[in-house]
N, C-alpha and C positions, 0 to 999 in steps of 0.2 A: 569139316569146315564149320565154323563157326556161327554163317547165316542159316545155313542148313539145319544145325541143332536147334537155332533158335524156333524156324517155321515149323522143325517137329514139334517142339514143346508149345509153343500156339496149339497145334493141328493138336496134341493129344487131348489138352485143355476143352478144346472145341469139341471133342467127342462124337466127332464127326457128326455135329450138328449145325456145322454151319461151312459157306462156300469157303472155297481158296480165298477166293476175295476176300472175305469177312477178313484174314489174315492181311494182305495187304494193305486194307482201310485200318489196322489196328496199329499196321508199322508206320504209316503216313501219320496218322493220329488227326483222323476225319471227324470232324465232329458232329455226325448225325447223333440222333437218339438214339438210333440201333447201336452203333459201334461203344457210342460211349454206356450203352446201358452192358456191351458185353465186357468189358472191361471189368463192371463191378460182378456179374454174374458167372464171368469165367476166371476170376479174380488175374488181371493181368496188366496191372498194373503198372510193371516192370518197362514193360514192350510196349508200352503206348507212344505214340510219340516219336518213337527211336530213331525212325531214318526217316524224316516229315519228306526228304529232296528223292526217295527211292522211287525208279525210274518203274514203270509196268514192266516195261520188255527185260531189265534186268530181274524182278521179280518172278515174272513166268521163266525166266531161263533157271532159277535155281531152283524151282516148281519142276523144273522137268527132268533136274538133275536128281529129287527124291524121285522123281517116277524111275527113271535110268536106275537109281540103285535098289529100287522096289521098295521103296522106306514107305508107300505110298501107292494106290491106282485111284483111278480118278472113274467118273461118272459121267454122261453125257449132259448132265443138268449144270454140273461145275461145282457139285460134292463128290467127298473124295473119301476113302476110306484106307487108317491108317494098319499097314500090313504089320505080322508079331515083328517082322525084323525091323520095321522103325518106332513101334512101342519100345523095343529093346534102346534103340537108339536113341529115342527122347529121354530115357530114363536114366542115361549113363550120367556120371558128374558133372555139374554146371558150373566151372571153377572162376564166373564172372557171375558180379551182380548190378544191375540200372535201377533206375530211379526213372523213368519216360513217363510217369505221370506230373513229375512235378518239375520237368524242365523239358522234355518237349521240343528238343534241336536249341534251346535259347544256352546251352553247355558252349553253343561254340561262339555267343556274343562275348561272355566270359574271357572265352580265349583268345579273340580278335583282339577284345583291350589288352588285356597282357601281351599278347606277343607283342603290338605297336608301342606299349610301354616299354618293356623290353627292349625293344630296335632303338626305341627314342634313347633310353638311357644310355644305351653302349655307344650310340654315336655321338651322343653331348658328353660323356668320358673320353673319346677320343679327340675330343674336340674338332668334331667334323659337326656341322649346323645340318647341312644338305647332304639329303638321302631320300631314295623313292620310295614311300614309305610301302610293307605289306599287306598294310588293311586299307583297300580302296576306297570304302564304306563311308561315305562325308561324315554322315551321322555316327559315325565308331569314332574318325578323326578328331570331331570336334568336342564326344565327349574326353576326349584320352589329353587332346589340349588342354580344355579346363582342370581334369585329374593333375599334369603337370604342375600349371599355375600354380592350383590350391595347395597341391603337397612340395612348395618348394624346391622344385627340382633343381635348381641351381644349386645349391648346398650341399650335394651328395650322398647330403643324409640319406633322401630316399629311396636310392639305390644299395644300401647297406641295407636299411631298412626291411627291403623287399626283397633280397636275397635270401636273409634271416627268415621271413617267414613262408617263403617259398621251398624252402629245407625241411623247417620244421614241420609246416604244415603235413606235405609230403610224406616224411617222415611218418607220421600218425597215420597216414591212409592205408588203411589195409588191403594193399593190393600187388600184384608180385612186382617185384621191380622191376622187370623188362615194362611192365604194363608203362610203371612213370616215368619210362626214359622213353616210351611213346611218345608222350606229351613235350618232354624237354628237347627230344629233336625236334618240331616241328618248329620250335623258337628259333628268330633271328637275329643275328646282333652287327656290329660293325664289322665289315669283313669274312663274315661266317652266316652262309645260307641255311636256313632251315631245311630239312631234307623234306621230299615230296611223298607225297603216298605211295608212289612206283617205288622209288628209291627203300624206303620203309618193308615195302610187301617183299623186293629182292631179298632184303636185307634177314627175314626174318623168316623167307621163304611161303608166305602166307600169302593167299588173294586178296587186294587192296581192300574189300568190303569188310574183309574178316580184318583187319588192321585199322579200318575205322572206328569198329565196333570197339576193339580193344582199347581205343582212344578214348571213345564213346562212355566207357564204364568207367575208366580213371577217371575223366573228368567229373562223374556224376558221383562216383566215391568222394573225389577233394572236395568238392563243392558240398556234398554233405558236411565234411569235417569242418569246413569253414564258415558254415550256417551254425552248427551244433556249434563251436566254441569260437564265437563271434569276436570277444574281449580279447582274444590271444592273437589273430589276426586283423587288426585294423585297417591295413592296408589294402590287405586283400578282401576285406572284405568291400570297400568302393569297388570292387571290380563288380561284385556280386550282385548290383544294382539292377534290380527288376529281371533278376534269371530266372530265380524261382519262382514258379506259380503256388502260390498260395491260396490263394483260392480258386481250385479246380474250378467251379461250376463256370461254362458258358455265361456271356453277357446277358442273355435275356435269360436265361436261368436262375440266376442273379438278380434279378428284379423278380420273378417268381418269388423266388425263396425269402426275399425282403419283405412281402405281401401274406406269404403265408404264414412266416413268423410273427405277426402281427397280430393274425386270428382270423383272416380272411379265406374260405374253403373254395375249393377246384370252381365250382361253378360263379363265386365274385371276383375270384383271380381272372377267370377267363372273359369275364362280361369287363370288369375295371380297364383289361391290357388289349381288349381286343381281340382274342387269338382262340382259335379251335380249343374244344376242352383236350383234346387228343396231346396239342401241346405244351399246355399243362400240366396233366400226366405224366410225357416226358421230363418233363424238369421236378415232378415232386420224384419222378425215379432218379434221375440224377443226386437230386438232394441225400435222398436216402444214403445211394453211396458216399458220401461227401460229409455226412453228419453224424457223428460216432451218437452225438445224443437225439436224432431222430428217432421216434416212436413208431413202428408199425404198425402198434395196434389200437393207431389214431383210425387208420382203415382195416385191418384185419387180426383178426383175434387170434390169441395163445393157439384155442387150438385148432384152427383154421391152418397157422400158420405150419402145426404141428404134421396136420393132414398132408401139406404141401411137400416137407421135406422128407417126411411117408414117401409119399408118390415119387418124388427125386430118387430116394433109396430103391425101391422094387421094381421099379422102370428103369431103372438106372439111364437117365433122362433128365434134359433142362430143356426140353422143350415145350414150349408154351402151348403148342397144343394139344400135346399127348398128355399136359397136367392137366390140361382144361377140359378132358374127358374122363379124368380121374375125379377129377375136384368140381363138377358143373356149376356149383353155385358161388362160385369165384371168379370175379372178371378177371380178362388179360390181364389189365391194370393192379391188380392186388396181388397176381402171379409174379408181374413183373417185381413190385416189391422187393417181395420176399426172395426171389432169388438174390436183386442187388443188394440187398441188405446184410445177408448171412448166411447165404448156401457153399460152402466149400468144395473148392474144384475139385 
């Protein structure tokens, strides 16, 4: 199952140094300090974000299905330790790739317009006005309205238009083609329902979550190709209006990182904004992940730093406290750094 491989390859990443949960908050894509600093430090990128709507009770039910197949036993604290048979298991091929750091569940605003553009075109071809539309969402509706207007949809143009680059696009997606005929059932048009996620799972014999998923990575594949060659897709790229996140950092992280670009240190960030030095800390570790040209050794030295991934290697450990007894003259905060910065999972 395809949730399954994913929570192994989290769980191996984690090193079983962190709870079950830690894994939950990373598929929700919770944005404390903690989760998001493990992201950059267990580099995981991919999985952030993925399933923001996953339910608890479904999450521990497939928590308990690695227990059932021993891929996993668990601790009474709610650390878990992963057994050789699910090392083996996380290691096998991973023939899907995401992007959850830089869309985040917003892959399926994406597809709201499309599909209601979609619906809208094929019924204004058949010259039917009145239809209940698929995307309830006012604010989806009203954006997909004004879409119509401006792209003259009376003309028909731009339904040839968006045919053409909904093929080509596609086309270019490196991804198997069951994966994009995922996506193409779930459109509706005049006369012809999009199929449902049961219908889908039947269909393909997979469990609805694992068929999500599979949606999940198509659409964050296209959506790549259609940021990457912007000029080729005009059409679709109006869909693509505020999907992707671009700038990772949190809101008030964001106003940190504006402050400290400036020339401002931890201690007038924190007196200027108000806020604990602690979180401001977090947010220059945020930064760090976030900024290919951030310097670490604006706070710790070459070989400070050197010491640290020392420690990582012969511990074979990213825990913050077992470095901070290797390393004692290095705060948490210059540990945490350096792991978000450039320690490989």
């Amino acid at each position: 199952m395809l949730i399954q491989q994913i929570l192994l390859i989290i769980f191996q990443k984690f090193h079983n140094e962190r709870t079950v949960s830690a894994a939950y908050h990373m598929l929700r894509g919770k944005r404390s300090g903690q989760t998001i600093q493990d992201v950059g430090i267990f580099k995981l990128y991919p999985f952030f974000g993925l399933l923001p709507k996953l339910s608890r009770k479904k999450f521990d039910a497939e928590v308990d299905l690695l227990l059932a197949y021993s891929y996993i036993t668990m601790q009474e604290n709610g650390y878990y330790q992963m057994t050789e048979l699910g090392s083996e298991k996380a290691s096998e091929s991973f023939p899907y790739t995401f992007d959850g750091w830089h869309y985040r569940g917003n892959e399926h605003l994406f597809f709201a317009r499309l599909a209601l553009i979609v619906q809208s075109l094929s019924h204004q071809s058949a010259a039917v006005r009145a239809f209940i539309p698929i995307e309830k969402n006012e604010s989806t509706q009203k954006w997909v309205r004004e879409f119509l207007i401006a792209n003259h949809y009376q003309t028909k143009t731009l339904q040839r238009t968006l045919l053409a680059e909904i093929e080509t696009s596609l086309t270019a997606t490196n991804v198997d083609e069951a994966l994009k005929e995922t996506v193409i059932f779930r459109l509706a048009g005049y006369k012809q329902a999009g199929l449902t996620w049961q219908q889908l799972a039947f269909g393909q014999k997979l469990q609805e979550l694992d068929v999500q998923l599979r949606y999940i990575s198509s659409l964050h594949n296209w959506l790549n190709i259609l940021y990457e060659y912007k000029e080729h897709y005009p059409i679709l790229n109006q869909l693509t209006q505020h999907v992707r996140i671009e700038i990772p950092l949190t809101g008030s992280a964001f106003q940190t990182a504006q402050l400290f670009k400036q020339g401002y240190d931890i201690e007038q960030i924190s007196q200027l904004r108000r806020l604990k030095t602690s979180t401001i800390e977090d947010h220059i570790v945020e930064l760090a992940m976030n900024d290919d040209q951030f310097l670490v050794q604006k706070f710790v030295s070459e070989d400070d730093q050197a010491l640290v991934h020392t420690a990582i290697e012969n511990y074979n450990t990213k825990k913050l406290k077992v470095l901070h007894e290797v390393v004692p003259h290095l705060s948490f905060f210059q540990l945490r750094l350096v792991l978000a910065k450039g320690v490989e999972a």
